[in-house]
N, C-alpha and C positions, 0 to 999 in steps of 0.2 A: 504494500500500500504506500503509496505515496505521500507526501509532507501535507499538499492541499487535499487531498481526502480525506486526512484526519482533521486535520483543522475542521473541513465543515463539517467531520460528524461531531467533536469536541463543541462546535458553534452550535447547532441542532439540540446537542443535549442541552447544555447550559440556558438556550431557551425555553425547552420543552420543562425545565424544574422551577424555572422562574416564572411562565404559566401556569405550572401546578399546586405550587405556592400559593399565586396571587386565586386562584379558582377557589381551593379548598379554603381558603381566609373570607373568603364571600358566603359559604354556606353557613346558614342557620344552625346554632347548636342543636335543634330537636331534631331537623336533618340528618347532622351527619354520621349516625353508627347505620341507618338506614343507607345512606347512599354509599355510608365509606363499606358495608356490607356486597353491598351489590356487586360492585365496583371489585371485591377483591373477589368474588366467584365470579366476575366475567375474565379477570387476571390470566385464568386457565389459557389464554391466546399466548399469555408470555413462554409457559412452557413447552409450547408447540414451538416458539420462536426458539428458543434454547437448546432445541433437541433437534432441529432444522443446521443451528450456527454447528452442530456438534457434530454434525450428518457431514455437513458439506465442508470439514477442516481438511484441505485440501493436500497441505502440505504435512500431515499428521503432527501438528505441534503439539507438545507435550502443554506447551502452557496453555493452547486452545483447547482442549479437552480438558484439562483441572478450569479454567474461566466456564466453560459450558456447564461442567456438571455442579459448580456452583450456582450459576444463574439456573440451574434445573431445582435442585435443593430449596434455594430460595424462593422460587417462584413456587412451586410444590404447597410450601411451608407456607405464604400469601393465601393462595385456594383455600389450604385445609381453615387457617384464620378466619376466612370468609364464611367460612360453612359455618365455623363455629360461633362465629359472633352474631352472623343470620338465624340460628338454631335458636339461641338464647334469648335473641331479640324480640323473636316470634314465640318462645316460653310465658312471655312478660305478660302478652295478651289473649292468652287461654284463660280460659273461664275454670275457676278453681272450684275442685268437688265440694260438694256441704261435709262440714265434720259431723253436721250433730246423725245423721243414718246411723 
């Protein structure tokens, strides 16, 4: 890879967190375990992406396969979060049995 391709994916990222930032600071407290839920079980796109960079390391770098199967881990670790925090979220508004039966 070349000098200007990294630059603009380095330019790209450093956008893309400084939009994510300025996004998640706009949403409403009661909002956000709802969306930031959501959000992390649609995630599951990033480990399809992770497992794609890991497919296609071309030149079998050692460092690209330990970078991949971390971004796999982590993103893995995102999903299961999502599941769990959507689980519990949706706990909150179940209708609880009567004790006195």
């Amino acid at each position: 890879m070349d000098g200007q391709t990294i630059m603009l994916l380095v330019f790209v990222f450093i956008i893309a967190a400084f939009l994510g930032v300025e996004l998640i600071s706009k949403v409403p407290s009661q909002l956000h375990t709802p969306l930031m839920s959501g959000t992390n079980a649609i995630s599951g796109i990033t480990i399809v992406g992770a497992i794609a960079a890991c497919a296609i390391n071309v030149d079998n770098h050692v460092l690209g396969m330990i970078l991949g199967g971390i971004a796999i881990l982590f993103a893995t670790i995102n999903v299961i979060g999502g599941y769990f925090v959507t689980d519990r979220m949706l706990a909150m508004f179940k209708k609880k049995e009567d004790k006195k039966k």
